[in-house]
ROKOLVO-430430 format. One line per 3 residues: number of its first residue (from 1); their letters; for each residue x, y, z of C-alpha. Coordinates in pm, 1 decimal. Layout:
NUM> a> X:Y:Z; ... .
! end
This chain:
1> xxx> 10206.7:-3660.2:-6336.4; 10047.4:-3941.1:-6529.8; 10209.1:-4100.4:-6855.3 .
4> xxx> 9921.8:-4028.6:-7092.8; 10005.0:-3617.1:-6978.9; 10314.2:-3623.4:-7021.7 .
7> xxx> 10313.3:-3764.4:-7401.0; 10002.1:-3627.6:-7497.2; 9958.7:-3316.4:-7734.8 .
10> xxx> 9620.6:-3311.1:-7722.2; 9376.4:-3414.6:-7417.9; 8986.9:-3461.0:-7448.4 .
13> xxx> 8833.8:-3524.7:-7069.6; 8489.0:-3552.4:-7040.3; 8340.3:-3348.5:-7284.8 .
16> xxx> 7995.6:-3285.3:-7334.3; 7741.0:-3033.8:-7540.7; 7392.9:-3057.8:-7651.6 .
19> xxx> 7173.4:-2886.1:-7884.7; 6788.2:-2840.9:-7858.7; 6790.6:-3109.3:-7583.6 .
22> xxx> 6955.6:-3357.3:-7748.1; 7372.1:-3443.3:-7644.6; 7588.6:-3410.3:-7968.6 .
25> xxx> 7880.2:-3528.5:-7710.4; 7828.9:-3712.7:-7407.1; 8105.4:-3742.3:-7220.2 .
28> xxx> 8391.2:-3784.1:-7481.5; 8750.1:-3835.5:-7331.7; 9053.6:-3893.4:-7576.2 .
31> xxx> 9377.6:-3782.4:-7612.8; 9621.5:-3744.8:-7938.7; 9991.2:-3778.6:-7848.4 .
34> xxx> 10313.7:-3567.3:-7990.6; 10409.3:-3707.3:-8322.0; 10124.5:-3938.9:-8453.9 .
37> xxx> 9900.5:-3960.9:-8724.6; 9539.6:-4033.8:-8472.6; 9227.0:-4124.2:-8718.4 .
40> xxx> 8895.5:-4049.2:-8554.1; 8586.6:-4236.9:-8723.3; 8265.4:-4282.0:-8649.1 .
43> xxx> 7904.3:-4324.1:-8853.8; 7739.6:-3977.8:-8980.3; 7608.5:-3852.4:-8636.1 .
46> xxx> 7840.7:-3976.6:-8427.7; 7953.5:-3663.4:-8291.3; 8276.2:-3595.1:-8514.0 .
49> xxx> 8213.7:-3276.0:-8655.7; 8089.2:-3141.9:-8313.6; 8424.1:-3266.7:-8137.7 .
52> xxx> 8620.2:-3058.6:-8463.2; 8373.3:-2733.8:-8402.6; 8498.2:-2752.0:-8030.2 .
55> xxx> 8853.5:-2807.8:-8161.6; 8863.8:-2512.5:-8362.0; 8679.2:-2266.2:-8150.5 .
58> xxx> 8371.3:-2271.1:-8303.5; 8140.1:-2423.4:-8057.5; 8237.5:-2412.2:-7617.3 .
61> xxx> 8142.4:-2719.0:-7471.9; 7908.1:-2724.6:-7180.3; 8066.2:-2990.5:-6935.4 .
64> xxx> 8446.3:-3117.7:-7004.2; 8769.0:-2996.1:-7022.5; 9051.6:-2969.5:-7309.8 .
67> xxx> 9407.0:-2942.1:-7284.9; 9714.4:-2869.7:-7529.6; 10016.8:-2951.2:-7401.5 .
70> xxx> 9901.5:-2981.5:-7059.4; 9749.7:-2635.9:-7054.6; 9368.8:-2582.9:-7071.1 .
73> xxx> 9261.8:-2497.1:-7413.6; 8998.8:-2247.8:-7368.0; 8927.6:-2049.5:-7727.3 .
76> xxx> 8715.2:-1767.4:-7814.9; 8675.7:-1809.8:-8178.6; 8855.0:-1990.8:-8495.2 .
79> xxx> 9152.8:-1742.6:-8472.9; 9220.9:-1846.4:-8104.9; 9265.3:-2215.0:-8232.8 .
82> xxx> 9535.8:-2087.1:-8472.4; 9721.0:-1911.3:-8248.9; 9748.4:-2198.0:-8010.4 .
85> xxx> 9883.4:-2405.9:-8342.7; 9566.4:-2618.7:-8404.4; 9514.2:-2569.0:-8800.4 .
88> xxx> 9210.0:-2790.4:-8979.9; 9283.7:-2888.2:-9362.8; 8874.7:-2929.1:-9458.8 .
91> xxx> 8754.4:-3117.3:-9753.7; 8710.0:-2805.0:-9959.4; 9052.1:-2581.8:-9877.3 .
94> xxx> 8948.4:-2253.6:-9741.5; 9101.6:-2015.1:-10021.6; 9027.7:-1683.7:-10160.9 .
97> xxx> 8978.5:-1864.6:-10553.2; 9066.6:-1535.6:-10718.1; 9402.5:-1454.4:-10516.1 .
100> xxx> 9715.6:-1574.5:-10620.9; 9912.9:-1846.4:-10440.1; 10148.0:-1571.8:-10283.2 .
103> xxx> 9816.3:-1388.0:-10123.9; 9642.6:-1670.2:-10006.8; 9984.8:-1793.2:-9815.4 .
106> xxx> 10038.5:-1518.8:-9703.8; 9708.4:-1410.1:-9657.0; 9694.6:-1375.5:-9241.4 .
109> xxx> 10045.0:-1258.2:-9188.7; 10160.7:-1033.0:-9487.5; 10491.3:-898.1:-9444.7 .
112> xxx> 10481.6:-514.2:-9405.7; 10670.3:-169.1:-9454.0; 10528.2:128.6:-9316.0 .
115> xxx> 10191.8:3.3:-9304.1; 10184.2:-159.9:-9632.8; 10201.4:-500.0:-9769.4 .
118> xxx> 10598.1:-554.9:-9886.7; 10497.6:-805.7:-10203.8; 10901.7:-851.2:-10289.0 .
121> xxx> 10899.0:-1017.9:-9933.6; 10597.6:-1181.6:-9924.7; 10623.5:-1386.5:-10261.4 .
124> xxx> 10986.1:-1464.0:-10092.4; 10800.9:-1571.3:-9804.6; 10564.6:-1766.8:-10029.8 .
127> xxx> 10814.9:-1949.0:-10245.1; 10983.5:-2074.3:-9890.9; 10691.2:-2217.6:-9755.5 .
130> xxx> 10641.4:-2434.4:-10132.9; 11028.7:-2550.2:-10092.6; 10933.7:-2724.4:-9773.1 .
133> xxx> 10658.9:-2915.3:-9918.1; 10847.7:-2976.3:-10240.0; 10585.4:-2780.7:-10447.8 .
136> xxx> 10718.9:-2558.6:-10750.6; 10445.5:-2364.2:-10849.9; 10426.5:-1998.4:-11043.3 .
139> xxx> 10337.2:-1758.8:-10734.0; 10118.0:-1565.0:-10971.3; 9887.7:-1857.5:-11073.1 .
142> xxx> 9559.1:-1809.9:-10886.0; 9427.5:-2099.9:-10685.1; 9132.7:-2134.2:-10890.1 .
145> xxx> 9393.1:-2267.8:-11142.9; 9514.6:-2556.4:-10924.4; 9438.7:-2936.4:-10864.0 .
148> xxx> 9178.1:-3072.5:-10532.6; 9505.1:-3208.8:-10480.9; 9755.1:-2914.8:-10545.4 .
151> xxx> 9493.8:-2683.1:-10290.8; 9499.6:-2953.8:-10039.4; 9921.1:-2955.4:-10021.6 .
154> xxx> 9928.0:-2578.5:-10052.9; 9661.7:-2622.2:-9717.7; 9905.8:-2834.7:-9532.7 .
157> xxx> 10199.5:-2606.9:-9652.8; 10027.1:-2284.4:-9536.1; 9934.7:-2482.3:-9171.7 .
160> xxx> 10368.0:-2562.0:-9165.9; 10353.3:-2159.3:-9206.5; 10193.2:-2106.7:-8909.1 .
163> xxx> 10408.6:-2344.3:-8695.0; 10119.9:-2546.4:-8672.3; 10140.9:-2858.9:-8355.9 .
166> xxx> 9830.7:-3026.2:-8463.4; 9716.3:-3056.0:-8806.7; 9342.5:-3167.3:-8840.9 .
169> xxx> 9207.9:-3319.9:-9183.9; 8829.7:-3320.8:-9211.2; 8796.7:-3580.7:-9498.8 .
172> xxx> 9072.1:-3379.9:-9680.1; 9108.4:-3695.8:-9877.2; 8795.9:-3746.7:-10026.4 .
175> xxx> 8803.5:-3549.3:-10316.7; 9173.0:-3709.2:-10387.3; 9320.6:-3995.5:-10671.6 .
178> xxx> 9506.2:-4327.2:-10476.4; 9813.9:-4126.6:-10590.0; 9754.3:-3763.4:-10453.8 .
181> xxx> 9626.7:-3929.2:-10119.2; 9994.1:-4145.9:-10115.1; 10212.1:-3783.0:-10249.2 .
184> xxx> 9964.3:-3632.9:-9949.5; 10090.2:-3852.4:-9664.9; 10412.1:-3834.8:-9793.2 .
187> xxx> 10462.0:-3490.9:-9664.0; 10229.0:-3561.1:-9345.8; 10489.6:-3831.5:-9218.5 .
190> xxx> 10796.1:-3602.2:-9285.9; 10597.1:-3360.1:-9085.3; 10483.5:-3618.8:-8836.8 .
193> xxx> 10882.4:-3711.8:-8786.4; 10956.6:-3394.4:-8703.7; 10690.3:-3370.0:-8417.7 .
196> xxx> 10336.5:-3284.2:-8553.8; 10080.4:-3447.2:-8479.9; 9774.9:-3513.6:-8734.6 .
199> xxx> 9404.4:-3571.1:-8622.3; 9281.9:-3811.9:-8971.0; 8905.1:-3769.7:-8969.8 .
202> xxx> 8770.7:-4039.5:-9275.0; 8553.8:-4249.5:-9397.0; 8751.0:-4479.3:-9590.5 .
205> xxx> 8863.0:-4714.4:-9383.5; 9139.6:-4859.6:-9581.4; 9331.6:-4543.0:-9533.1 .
208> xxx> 9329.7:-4549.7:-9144.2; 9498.3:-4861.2:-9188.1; 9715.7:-4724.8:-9388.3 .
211> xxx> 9824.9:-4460.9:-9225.7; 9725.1:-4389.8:-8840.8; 9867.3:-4563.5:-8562.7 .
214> xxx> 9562.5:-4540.6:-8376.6; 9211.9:-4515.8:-8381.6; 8910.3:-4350.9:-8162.3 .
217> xxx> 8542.8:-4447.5:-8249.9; 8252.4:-4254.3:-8197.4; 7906.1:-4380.1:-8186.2 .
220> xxx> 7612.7:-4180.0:-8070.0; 7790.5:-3918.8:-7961.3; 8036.9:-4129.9:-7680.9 .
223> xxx> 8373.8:-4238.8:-7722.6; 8364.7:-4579.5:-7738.2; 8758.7:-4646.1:-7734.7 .
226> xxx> 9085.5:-4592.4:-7838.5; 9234.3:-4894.0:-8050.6; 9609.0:-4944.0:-8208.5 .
229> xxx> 9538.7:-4972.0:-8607.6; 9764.7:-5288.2:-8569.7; 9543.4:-5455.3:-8311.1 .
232> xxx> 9183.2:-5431.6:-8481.2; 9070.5:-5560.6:-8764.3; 8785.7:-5393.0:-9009.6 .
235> xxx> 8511.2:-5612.8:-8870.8; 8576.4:-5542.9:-8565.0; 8612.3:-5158.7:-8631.7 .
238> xxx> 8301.0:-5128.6:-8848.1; 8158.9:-5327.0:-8550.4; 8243.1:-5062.8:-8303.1 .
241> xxx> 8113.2:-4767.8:-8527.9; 7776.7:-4950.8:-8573.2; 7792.3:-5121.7:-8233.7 .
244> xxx> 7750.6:-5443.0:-8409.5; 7362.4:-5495.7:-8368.1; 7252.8:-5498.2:-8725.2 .
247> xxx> 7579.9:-5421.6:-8900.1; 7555.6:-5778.7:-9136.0; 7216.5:-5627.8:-9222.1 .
250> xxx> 7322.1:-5293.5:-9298.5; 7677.9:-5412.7:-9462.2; 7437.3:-5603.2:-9713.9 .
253> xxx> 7200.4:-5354.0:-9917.5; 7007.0:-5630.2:-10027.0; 6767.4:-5649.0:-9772.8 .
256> xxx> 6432.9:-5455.4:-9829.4; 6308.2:-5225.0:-9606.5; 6271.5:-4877.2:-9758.2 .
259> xxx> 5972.5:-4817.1:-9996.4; 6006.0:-4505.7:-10199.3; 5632.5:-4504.0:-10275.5 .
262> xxx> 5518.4:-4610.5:-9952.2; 5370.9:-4940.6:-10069.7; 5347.2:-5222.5:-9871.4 .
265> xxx> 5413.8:-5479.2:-10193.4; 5646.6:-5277.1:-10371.8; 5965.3:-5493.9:-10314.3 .
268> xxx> 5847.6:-5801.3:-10343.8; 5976.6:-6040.6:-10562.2; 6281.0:-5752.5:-10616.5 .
271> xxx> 6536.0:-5952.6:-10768.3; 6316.7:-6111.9:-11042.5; 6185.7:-5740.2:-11129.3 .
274> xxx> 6503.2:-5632.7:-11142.4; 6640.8:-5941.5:-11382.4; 6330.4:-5884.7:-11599.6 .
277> xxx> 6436.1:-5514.3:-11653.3; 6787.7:-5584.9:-11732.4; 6686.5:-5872.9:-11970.2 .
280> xxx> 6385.0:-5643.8:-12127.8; 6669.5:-5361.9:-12223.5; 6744.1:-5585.5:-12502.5 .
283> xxx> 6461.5:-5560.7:-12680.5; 6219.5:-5263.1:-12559.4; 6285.4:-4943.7:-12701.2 .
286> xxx> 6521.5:-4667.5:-12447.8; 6253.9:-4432.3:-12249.1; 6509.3:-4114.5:-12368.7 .
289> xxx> 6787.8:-4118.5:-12640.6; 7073.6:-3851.1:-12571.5; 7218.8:-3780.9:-12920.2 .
292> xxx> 7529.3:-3582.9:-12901.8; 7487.7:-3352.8:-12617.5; 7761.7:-3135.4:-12530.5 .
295> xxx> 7885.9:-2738.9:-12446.8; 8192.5:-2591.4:-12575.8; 8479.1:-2622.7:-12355.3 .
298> xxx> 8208.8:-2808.2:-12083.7; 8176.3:-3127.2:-12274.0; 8251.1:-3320.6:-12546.2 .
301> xxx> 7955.2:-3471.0:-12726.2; 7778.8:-3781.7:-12571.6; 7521.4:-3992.5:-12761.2 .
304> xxx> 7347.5:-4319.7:-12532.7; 7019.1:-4471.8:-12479.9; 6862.4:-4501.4:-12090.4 .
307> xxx> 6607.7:-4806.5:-12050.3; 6316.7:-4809.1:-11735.8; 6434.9:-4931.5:-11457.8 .
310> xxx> 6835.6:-4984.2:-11585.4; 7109.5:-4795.7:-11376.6; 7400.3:-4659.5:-11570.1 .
313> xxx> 7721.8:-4560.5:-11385.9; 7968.4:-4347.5:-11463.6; 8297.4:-4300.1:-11386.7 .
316> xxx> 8634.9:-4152.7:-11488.7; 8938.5:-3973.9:-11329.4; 8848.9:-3668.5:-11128.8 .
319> xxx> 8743.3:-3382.1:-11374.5; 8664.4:-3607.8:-11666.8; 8325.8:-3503.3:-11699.8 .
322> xxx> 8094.5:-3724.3:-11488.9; 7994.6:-3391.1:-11311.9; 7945.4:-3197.8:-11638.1 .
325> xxx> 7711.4:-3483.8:-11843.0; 7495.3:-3488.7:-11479.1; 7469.9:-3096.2:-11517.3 .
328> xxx> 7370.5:-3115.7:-11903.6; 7122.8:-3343.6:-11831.4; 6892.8:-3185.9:-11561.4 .
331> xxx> 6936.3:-2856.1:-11710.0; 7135.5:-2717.8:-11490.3; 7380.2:-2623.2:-11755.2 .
334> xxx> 7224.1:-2512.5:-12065.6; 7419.7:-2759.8:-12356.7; 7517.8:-2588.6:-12685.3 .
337> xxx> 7467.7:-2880.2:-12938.6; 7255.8:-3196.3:-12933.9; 6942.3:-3296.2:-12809.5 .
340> xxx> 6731.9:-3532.6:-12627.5; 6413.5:-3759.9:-12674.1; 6180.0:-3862.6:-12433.0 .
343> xxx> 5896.2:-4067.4:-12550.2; 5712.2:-3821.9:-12875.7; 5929.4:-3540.9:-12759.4 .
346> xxx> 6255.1:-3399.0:-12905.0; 6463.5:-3134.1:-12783.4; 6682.5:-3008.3:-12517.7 .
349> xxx> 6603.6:-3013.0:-12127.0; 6680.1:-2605.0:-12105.0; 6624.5:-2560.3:-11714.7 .
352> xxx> 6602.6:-2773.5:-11388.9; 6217.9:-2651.7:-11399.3; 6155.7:-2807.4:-11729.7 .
355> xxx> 6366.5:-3162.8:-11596.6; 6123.3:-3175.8:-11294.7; 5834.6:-3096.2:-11545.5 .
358> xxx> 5943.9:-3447.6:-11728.7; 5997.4:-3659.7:-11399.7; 6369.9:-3614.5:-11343.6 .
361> xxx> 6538.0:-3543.0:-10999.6; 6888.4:-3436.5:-10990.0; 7161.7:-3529.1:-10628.5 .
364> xxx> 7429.7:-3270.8:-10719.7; 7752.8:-3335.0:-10598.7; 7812.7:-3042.9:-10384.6 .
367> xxx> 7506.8:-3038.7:-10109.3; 7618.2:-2808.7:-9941.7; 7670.2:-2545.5:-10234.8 .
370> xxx> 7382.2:-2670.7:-10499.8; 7184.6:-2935.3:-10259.9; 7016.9:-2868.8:-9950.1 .
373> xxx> 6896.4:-2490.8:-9837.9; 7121.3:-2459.2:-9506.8; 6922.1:-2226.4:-9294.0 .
376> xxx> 6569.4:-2378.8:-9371.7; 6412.5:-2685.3:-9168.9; 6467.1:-3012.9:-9240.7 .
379> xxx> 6079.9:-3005.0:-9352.1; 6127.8:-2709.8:-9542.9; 6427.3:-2868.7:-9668.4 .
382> xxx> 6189.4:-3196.7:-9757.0; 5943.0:-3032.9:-9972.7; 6089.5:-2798.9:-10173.5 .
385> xxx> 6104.1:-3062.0:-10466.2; 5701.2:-3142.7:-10443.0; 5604.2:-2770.7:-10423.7 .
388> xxx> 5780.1:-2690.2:-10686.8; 5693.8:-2948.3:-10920.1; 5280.7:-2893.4:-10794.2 .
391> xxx> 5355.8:-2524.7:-10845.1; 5357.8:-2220.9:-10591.2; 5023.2:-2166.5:-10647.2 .
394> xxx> 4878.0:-2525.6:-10490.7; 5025.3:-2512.0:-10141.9; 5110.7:-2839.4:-9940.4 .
397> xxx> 4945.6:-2816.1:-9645.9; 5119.6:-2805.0:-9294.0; 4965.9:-3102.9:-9180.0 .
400> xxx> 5092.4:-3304.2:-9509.4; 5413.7:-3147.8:-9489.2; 5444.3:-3311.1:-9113.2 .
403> xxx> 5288.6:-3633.1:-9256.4; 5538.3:-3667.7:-9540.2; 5849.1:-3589.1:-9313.0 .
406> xxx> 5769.9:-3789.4:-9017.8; 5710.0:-4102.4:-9281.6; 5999.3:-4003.4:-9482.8 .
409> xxx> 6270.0:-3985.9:-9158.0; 6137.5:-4304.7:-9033.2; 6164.5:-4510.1:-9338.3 .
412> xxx> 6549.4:-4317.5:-9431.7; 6623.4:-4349.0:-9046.6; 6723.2:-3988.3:-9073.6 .
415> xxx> 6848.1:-3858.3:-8724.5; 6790.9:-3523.9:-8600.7; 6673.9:-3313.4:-8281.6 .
418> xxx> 6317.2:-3242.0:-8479.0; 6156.8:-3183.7:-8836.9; 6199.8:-2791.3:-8790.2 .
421> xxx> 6577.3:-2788.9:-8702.0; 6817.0:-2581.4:-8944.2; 6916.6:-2885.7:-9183.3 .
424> xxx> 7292.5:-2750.9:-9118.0; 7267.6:-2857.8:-8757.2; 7242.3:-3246.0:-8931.7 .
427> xxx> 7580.8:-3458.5:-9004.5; 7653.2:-3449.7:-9384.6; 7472.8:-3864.8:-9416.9 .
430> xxx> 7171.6:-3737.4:-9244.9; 7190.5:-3417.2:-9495.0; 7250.2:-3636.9:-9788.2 .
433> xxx> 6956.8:-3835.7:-9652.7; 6701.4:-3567.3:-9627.4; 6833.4:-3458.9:-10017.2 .
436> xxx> 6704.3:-3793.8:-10131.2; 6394.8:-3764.8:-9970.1; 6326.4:-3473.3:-10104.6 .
439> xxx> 6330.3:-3604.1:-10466.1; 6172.0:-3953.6:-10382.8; 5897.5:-3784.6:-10243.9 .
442> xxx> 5803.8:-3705.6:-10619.8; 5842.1:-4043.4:-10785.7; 6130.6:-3957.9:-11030.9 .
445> xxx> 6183.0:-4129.1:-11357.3; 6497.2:-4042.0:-11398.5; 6725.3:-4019.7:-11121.6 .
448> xxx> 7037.0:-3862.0:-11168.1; 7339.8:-3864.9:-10877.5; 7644.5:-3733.7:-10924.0 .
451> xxx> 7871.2:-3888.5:-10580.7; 7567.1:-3961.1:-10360.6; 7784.6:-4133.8:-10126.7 .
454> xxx> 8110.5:-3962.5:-10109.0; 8192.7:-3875.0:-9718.9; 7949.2:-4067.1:-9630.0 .
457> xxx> 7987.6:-4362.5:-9376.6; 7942.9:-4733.2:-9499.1; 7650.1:-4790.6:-9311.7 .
460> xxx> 7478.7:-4477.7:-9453.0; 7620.7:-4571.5:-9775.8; 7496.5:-4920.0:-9752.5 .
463> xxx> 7123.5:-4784.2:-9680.6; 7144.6:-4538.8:-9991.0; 7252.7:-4855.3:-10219.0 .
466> xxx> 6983.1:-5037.4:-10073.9; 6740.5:-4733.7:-10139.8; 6882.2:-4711.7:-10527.0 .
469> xxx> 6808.6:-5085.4:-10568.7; 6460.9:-5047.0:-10490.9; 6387.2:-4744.7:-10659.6 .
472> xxx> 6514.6:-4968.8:-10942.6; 6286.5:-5239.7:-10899.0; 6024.8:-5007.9:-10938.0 .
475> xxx> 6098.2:-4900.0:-11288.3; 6275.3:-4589.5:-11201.2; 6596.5:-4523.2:-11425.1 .
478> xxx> 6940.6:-4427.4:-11265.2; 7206.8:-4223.1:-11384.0; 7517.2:-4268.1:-11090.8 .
481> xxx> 7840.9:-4099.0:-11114.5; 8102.1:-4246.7:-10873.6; 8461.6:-4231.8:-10794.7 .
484> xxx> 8402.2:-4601.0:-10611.6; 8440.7:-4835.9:-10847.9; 8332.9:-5130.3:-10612.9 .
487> xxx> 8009.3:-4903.3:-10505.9; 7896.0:-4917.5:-10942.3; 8022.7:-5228.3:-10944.3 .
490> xxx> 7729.0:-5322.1:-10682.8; 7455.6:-5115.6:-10847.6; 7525.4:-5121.8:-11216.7 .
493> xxx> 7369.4:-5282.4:-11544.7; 7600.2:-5083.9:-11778.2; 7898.0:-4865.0:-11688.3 .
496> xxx> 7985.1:-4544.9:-11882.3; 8394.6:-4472.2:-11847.3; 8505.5:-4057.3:-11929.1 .
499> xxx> 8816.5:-3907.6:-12010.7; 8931.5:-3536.0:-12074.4; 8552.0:-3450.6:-12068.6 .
502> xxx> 8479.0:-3696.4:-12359.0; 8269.0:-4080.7:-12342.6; 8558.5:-4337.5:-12439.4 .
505> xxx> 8382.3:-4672.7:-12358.3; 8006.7:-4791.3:-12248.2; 7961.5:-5136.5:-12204.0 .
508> xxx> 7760.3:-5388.9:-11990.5; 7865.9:-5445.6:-11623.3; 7972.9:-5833.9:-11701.8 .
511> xxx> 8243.4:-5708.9:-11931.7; 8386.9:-5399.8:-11665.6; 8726.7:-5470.4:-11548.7 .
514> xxx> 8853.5:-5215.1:-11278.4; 9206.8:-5302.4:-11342.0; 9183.9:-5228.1:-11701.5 .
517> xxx> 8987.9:-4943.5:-11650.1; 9254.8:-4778.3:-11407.4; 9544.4:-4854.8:-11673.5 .
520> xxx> 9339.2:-4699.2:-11883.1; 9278.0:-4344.2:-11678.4; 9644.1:-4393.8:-11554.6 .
523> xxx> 9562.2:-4440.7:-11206.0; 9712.1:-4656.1:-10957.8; 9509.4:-4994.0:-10872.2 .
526> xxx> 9133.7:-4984.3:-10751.2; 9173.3:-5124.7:-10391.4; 8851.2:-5274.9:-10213.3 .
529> xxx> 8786.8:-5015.8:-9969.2; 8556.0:-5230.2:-9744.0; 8611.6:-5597.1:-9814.4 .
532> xxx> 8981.4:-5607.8:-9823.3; 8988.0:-5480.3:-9470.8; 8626.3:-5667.7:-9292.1 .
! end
């Protein structure tokens, strides 16, 4: 028997499936030993999720074979993968929000006595799965209560529950503080000591570094190697995702290649547009003037002036508001006090239908909940935002519709079987992508994002940047809430910092300091996520 069976936990040969014609996997072969933390990365479309789907029973692969512990791992459905002790920790923890903590741990083995659930024993059961992951929480508290980062521990607890031999997180970290991703992996390597082993699927680089001992890249749906994290360097890595042909070009989002309104002179001569609108803010007069908007226990009031063409980014700790002041501006959640001016105009934006009416377009930062329309097309999917805004009554065409998409995918390099695919079928950049073109397809004034790039790889983030930039230089205004400091760093004329729900600071981009900033929100330091490691 060969060495790589007998340590392995987990063995990948050869797999393969396709969809519509197209191969998702072509011929993937990895393998995750006992006791290791094994990152898995790859661009948006590489073929991650797919390999996870086939992981966790949700998908069979056509050619290829799997095996756990040197026995083929054939499943059936989600609950097979369970039973065999393969447990996936997603971005989002799968709870029931309105149970307690002592029903959803226990939730799919509940202790019984004749035939009904024993609670004594199951909130006993319950308080000794916490104990192992050092958690002391009130078992009555529902989850809907609890922290990103309290759900995401109580995930990992309930997976030790099950006896769990391989622990998958799906970019379990992305919604996490520095410090809630270190107190995270804290419990991962006591668990990894004791013999599980962890498949880390990310996007931030710096934390495969961090913490896996090795790394497997996927690009176009093939393996493309297996690398210790000690023997590759971020170059070389982001090379490998990208496979290096144009990955200066996309690392830079200077360049100019997208045009938002299809012109062929729009960018030129961006960067001296895009001085003369940051210099003009001085003196012109703001295109809308928020004056204390707000909602009672939603947000605190928030007065500030947006200029044509400026981007302002926001930023805070997780849950300081960023999400709620995006809301309250589209309409999306009716504010109780304030109001807003654009140009002769004075009042409040009261629904998403009246924003759209005054040339605003709104990125939430769930796609998948408030975003894209899962079981319609891509094209469908495309030009909701036009129709709408032309009205139900003036229907686009089929023929435009096919027009608009096939420019649109080109120019956003959007990859995807066809224009009349389910949009779920799509990796979340490509989704992300096709949200954006929805909204540039009606020339926006005001664009407002609330984490347009989180999970999203860095080339994919780099063409998004790129695509901000221009819609800059073309006088649209910008309203970007981020997590990545660096990322508003990149795009931003002024920076807006919340706390508790409240604005505590707006000032120009030349006076931002990260480091103060995180003393100031109590965070650990900002750490390049990119740079320090390419």
């Amino acid at each position: 028997m060969r060495q790589e069976s007998v340590d392995s936990l987990l063995r990948i040969h050869r797999v393969s499936i396709g969809f519509q014609g197209v191969w998702a996997l072509d011929r993937v072969s990895l393998d995750i030993r006992k006791g290791e933390v094994h990152a898995l990365v790859g661009e948006n479309g590489a073929g991650k999720s797919t390999l996870l789907n086939i992981l966790t029973g949700v998908h069979r692969p056509d050619q290829g074979r799997v095996y756990l512990e040197n026995h083929p791992y054939n499943l059936a459905s989600p609950g097979d993968a369970l039973k065999r002790g393969v447990y996936t920790v997603f971005q989002e923890p799968n709870f029931i929000p309105g149970m307690t903590i002592a029903e959803n741990l226990t939730l799919f083995s509940p202790p019984t006595r004749l035939g009904l659930i024993n609670w004594r024993r199951a909130r006993r059961q319950a308080r000794a799965i916490l104990q192992k992951v050092g958690l002391e929480l009130d078992l009555s508290r529902q989850l809907n209560t609890l922290s990103v980062a309290e759900q995401q521990l109580l995930a990992v607890a309930r997976a030790i529950s099950h006896n769990a031999k391989l622990l998958i997180l799906d970019e379990a970290t992305t919604n996490l503080e520095c410090h809630e991703v270190e107190r995270l992996f804290r419990l991962i390597s006591s668990l990894v000591r004791q013999g599980m082993s962890v498949l880390f699927v990310t996007h931030h680089l710096d934390q495969v570094f961090d913490y896996a001992s090795r790394i497997s890249v996927l690009r176009n749906g093939r393996c493309v190697g297996t690398f210790a994290s000690a023997d590759i360097s971020g170059q070389e890595l982001v090379q490998k995702m990208t496979g290096g042909i144009g990955c200066q070009r996309e690392l830079h989002p200077s360049g100019s290649s997208f045009r938002p309104n299809f012109s062929s002179n729009l960018c030129s001569n961006a960067n001296a547009n895009a001085n003369a609108n940051a210099n003009a803010n001085q003196v012109k007069k703001p295109f809308m003037v928020i004056d204390g908007l707000g909602k009672s226990n939603y947000l605190k009031p928030v007065s500030l002036n947006l200029y044509q063409g400026e981007v302002l980014g926001m930023t805070g700790s997780l849950g300081a508001g960023q999400t709620e002041l995006c809301r309250l501006l589209y309409g999306a959640c009716k504010a109780d006090f304030g109001k807003v001016r654009m140009g002769n105009q004075t009042g409040r934006i009261s629904s998403p239908r009246t924003a759209i009416r005054h040339g605003m377009a709104f990125c939430p930062e769930n796609r998948n909940v408030s975003g894209i329309i899962a079981e319609l097309s891509v094209r469908e999917n495309l030009i909701l935002a036009l129709q709408a805004k032309r009205g139900w009554w003036l229907p686009i065409t089929r023929r435009r519709q096919v027009s608009l998409v096939n420019r649109l995918v080109d120019e956003l390099q959007i990859k995807m079987p066809g224009p009349d695919c389910p949009v779920h079928q799509l990796s979340g950049g490509n989704q992300q992508k096709v949200l954006l073109a929805r909204w540039l397809i009606t020339m926006p004034k005001l664009f407002i994002l609330d984490e347009p790039t989180r999970g999203i790889d860095i080339v994919t983030r780099a063409q998004i940047i790129k695509i901000l930039k221009e819609l800059q230089v073309r006088g649209t205004s910008i309203v970007m809430a981020s997590s990545d400091l660096n990322e508003l760093v990149t795009i931003s004329d002024r920076i807006l910092i919340l706390k508790n729900r409240e604005k505590v600071l707006e000032l120009p981009i030349e006076e931002f300091d990260p480091k103060a900033l995180s003393e100031m929100l109590g965070q650990a330091s900002v750490q390049t996520q990119i740079a320090a490691k390419c």
